[in-house]
ZAMARGU-4260 file (C-alpha; in steps of 0.2 Angstrom, whole numbers, plus 5000, padded with zeros to 4 digits):
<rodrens>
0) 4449/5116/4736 | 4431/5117/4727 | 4422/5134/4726 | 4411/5127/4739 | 4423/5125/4753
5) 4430/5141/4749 | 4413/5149/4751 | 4409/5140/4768 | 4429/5146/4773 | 4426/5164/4769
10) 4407/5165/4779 | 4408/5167/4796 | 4401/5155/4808 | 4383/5158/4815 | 4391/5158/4834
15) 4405/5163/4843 | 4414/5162/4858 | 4415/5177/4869 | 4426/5179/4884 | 4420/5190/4897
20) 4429/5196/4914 | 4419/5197/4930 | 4419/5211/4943 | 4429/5197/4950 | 4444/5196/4937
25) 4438/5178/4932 | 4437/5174/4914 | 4420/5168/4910 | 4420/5162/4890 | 4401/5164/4882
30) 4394/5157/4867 | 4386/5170/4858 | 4377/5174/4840 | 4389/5182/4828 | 4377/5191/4820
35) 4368/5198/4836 | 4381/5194/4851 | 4364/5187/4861 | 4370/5173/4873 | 4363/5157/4867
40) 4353/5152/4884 | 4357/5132/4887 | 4375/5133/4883 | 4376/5149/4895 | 4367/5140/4906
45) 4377/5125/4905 | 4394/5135/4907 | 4389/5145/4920 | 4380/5135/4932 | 4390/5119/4929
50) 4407/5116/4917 | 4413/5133/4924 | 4417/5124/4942 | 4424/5109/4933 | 4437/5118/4922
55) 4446/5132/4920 | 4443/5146/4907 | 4455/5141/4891 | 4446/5122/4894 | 4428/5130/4895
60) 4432/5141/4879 | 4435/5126/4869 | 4420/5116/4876 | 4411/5131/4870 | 4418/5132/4853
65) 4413/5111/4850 | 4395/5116/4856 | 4397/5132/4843 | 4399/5116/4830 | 4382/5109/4837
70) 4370/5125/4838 | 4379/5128/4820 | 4371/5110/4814 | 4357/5112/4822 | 4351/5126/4812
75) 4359/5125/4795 | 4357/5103/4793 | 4342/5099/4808 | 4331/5115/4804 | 4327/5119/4821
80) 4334/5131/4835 | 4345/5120/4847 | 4336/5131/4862 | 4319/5129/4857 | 4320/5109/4855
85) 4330/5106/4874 | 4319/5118/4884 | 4306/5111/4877 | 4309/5095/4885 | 4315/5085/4867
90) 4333/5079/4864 | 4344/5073/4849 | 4338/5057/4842 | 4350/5044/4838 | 4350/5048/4820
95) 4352/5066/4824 | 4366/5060/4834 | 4376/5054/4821 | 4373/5065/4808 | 4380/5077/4820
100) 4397/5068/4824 | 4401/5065/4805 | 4399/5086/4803 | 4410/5086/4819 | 4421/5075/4813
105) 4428/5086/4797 | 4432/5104/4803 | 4430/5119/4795 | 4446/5121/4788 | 4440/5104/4781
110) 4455/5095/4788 | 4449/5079/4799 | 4450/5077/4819 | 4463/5064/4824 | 4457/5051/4837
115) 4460/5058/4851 | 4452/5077/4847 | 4437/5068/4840 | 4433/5058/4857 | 4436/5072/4866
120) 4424/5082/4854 | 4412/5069/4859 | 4413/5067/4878 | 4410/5086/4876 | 4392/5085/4867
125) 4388/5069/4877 | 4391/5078/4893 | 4379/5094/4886 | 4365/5083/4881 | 4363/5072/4894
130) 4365/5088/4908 | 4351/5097/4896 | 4339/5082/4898 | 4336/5087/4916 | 4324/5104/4918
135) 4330/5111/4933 | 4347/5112/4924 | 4340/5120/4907 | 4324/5127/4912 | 4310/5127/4901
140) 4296/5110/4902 | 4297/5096/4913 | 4292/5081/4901 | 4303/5067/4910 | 4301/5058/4925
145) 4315/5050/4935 | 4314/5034/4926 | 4313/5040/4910 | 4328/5054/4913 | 4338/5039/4919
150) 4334/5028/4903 | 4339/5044/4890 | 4355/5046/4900 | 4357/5029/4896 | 4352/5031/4878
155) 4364/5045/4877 | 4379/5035/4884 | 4376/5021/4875 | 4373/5030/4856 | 4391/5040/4859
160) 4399/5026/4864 | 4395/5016/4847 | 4404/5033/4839 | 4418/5035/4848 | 4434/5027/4842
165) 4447/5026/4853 | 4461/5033/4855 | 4476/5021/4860 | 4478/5021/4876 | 4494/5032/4883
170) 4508/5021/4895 | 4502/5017/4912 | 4510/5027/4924 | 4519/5016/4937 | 4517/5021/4955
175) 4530/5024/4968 | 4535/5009/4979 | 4538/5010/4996 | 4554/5008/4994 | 4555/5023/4980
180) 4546/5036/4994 | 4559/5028/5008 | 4575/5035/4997 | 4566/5051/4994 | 4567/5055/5011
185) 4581/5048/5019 | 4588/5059/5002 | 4579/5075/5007 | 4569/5074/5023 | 4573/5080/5042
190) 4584/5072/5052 | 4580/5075/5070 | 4598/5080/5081 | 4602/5081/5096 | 4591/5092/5107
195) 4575/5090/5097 | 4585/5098/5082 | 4579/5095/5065 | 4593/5095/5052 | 4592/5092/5031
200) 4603/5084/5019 | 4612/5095/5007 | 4602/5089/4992 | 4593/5107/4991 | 4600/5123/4996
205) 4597/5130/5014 | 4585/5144/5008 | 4573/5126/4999 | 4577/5112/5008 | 4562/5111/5020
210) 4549/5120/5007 | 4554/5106/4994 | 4554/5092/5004 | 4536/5099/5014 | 4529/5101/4994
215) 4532/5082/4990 | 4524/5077/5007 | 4510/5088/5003 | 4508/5081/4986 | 4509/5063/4992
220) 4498/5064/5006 | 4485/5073/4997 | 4487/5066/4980 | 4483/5084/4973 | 4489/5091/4955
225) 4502/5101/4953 | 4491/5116/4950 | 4482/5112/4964 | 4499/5113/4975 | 4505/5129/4968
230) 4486/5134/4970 | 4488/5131/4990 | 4487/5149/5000 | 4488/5151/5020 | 4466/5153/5019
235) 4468/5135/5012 | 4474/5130/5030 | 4464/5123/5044 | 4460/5132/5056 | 4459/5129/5076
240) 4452/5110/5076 | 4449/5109/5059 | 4462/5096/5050 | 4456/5098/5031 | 4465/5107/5018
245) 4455/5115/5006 | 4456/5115/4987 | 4447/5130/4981 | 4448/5138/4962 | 4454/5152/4961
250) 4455/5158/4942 | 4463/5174/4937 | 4467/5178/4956 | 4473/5197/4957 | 4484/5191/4970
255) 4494/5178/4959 | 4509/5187/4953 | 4516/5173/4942 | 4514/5175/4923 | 4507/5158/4919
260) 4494/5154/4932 | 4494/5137/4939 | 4476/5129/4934 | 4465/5120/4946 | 4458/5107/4937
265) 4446/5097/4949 | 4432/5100/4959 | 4433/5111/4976 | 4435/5099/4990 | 4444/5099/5012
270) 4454/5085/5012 | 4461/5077/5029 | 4476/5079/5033 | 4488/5069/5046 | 4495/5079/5061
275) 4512/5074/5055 | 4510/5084/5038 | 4501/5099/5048 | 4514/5101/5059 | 4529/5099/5048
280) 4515/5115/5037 | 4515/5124/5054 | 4537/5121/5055 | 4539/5129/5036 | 4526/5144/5042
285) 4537/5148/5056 | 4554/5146/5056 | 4565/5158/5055 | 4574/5160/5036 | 4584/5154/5028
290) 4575/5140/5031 | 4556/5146/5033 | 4544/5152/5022 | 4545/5170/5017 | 4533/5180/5025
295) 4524/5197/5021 | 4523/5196/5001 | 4511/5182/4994 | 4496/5174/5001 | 4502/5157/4992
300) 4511/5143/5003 | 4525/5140/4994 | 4534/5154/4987 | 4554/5157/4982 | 4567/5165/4995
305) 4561/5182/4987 | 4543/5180/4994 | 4536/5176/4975 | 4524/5162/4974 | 4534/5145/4965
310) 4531/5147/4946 | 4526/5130/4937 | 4543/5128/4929 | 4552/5131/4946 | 4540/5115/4954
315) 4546/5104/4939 | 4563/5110/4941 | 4559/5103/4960 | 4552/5086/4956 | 4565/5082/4944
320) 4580/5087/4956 | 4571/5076/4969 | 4569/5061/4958 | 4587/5064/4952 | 4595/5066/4968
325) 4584/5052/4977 | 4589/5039/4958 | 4568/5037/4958 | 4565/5041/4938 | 4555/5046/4930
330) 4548/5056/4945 | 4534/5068/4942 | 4517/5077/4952 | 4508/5067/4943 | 4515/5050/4947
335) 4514/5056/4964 | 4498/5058/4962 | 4494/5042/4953 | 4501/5034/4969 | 4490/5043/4979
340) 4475/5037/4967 | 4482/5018/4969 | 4484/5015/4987 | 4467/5025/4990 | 4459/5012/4977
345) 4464/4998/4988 | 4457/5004/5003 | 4441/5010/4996 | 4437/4995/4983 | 4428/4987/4994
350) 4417/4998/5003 | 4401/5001/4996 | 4404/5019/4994 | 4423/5017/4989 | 4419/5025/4971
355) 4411/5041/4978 | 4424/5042/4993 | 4439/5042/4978 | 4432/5051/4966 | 4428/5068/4978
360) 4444/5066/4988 | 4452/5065/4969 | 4441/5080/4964 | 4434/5071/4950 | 4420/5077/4939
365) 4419/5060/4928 | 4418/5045/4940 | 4424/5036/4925 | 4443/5046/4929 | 4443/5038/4945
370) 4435/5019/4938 | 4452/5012/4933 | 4459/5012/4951 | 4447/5003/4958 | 4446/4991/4944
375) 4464/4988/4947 | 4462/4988/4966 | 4449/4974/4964 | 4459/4964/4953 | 4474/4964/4962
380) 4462/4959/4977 | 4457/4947/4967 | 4473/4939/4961 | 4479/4937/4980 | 4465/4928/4985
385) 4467/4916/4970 | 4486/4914/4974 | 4478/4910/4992 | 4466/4899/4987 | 4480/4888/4974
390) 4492/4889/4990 | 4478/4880/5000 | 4473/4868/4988 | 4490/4862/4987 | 4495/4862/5003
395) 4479/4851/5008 | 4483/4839/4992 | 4500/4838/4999 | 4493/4831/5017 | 4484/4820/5009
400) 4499/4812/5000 | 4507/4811/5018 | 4490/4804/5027 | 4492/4789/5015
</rodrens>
């Protein structure tokens, strides 16, 4: 290691992240001076008024700490004071741009990003810029008219686009088949007896049977997280003719006894929900135990016979006994989810609005997340009305032989 990276190791950075906890006990992670502690005022701007709803406090933190990498460029190679340039109305130029991915690129430590770090690196500073160009977001000067705040969007997407350099794309999760949700339930769903009396296989234990089986409904019907579902409390419950369940955040709750808090990783949205799942919800809240909920100790729905809200290693320990005893492996929230995501995909691919319909029933904040559905909805769309139109073709060619 040269003298000069050893220098620029001992010196500490020109900014910082801070984590500060609200009144409320939520972690709120700031970007501050080193030297002075002072806020830098877009990036506080930008997390508290936009990326603090989106993700939750450790994600935030490292948002932060890439755009630590950015003011720090912007002083010591641009010249200027990130601040001053974006509330004045100005933005990096494509130049800029790159000169600031190649100082992102090597870190501190002077070891290099892999792939996948670096492209999340970028979708980071891409997302600050372009929600900087817009005054009302950053205050300061108003310099851009509509058309011309869409066409630096544009600019913006298009220049990180040429840098980004893709990461391999992970395995495509395959959904569940109808035939795959059918053995789940005849494996661990109610049976209904004689006299209206609903009975459960002996897959789970008497004290999990209907809690476990009502937490894979909830996840499939709703094609929520797994975060989301261990997230759910009884104030997230419609009530009188309300039929929407709601998906708030909820970051360091004081209420949430666990030691590792289940995140909430999407936006806040009410989803509908059947009658059938509402009242199989109303059936786990009041039975009588063993096989009800537990009552009296935790706000959150689900929570173990001792009235303790279901831990994240407890849910896998659930989706894995389900998919074992049902034989549908690998079985997992988040292929539950990704089936949710599919089969909504087909029904909204060719409505107009099917995109925005997908993505805030998803609780999306990138459209692009929620992009790849529909483009595989539409293609299978496609594909069956091409094996249509060959079956056509051939049947008419095969008339005609027989009119002859």
């Amino acid at each position: 290691m040269t003298t000069t990276e050893l220098r620029k190791l001992s010196t500490p950075p020109p900014f910082t992240v801070l984590n500060v906890v609200l009144d409320s006990g939520e972690r709120l992670p700031c970007l501050v001076e080193s030297a002075t502690w002072i806020p830098v005022r877009v990036a506080t701007r930008w997390a508290v008024r936009y990326r603090r709803y989106r993700v939750q406090a450790s994600t935030l933190a490292n948002n932060l700490r890439v755009l630590a990498r950015v003011y720090g460029w912007a002083r010591e190679c641009a010249g200027y004071d990130l601040d001053d340039l974006l509330t004045q109305g100005q933005t990096l130029r494509n130049r800029e741009v790159e000169s600031l991915v190649n100082s992102i690129r090597v870190q501190p430590d002077t070891h290099t990003l892999d792939t996948g770090a670096f492209d999340q690196h970028l979708a980071v500073v891409e997302d600050f810029l372009k929600w900087s160009l817009d005054s009302e977001n950053r205050g300061g000067r108003c310099v851009l008219s509509l058309e011309q705040l869409t066409a630096e969007r544009h600019r913006i997407e298009g220049v990180f686009r040429s840098l980004r350099v893709g990461a391999r794309p992970s395995n495509r999760i395959e959904p569940l088949e109808e035939a795959d949700i059918e053995a789940i339930r005849r494996t661990i769903g109610p049976r209904r007896g004689s006299g209206d009396h609903l009975s459960f296989p002996s897959a789970f234990s008497c004290h999990t049977q209907l809690r476990n089986w009502l937490m894979f409904e909830v996840a499939l019907e709703l094609g929520i997280r797994r975060g989301e579902l261990l997230k759910l409390r009884l104030d997230s419950l419609p009530r009188a003719a309300e039929e929407g369940i709601r998906i708030l955040r909820r970051p360091d709750d004081p209420h949430d006894s666990r030691s590792k808090e289940p995140a909430v990783k999407t936006a806040e949205r009410v989803i509908p929900a059947s009658r059938d799942l509402l009242r199989a919800v109303q059936m786990y809240l009041t039975s009588p135990a063993p096989l009800g909920r537990v009552s009296g100790k935790s706000p959150y729905l689900f929570v173990t016979r001792s009235g303790n809200p279901v831990s994240i290693d407890t849910a896998d320990d659930i989706i894995a006994a389900i998919g074992r005893v049902s034989n549908v492996t690998p079985l997992s929230w988040h292929r539950l989810r990704h089936t949710w995501a599919e089969r909504m995909a087909e029904l909204f691919a060719d409505q107009p609005n099917g995109m925005d319909r997908l993505v805030y029933l998803g609780g999306w904040s990138n459209p692009l997340s929620a992009r790849h559905y529909i483009r595989r909805a539409v293609a299978k769309q496609a594909e069956e009305v091409l094996r249509d139109y060959h079956r056509k073709l051939y049947e008419e060619a095969a008339n005609a032989g027989h009119g002859s």
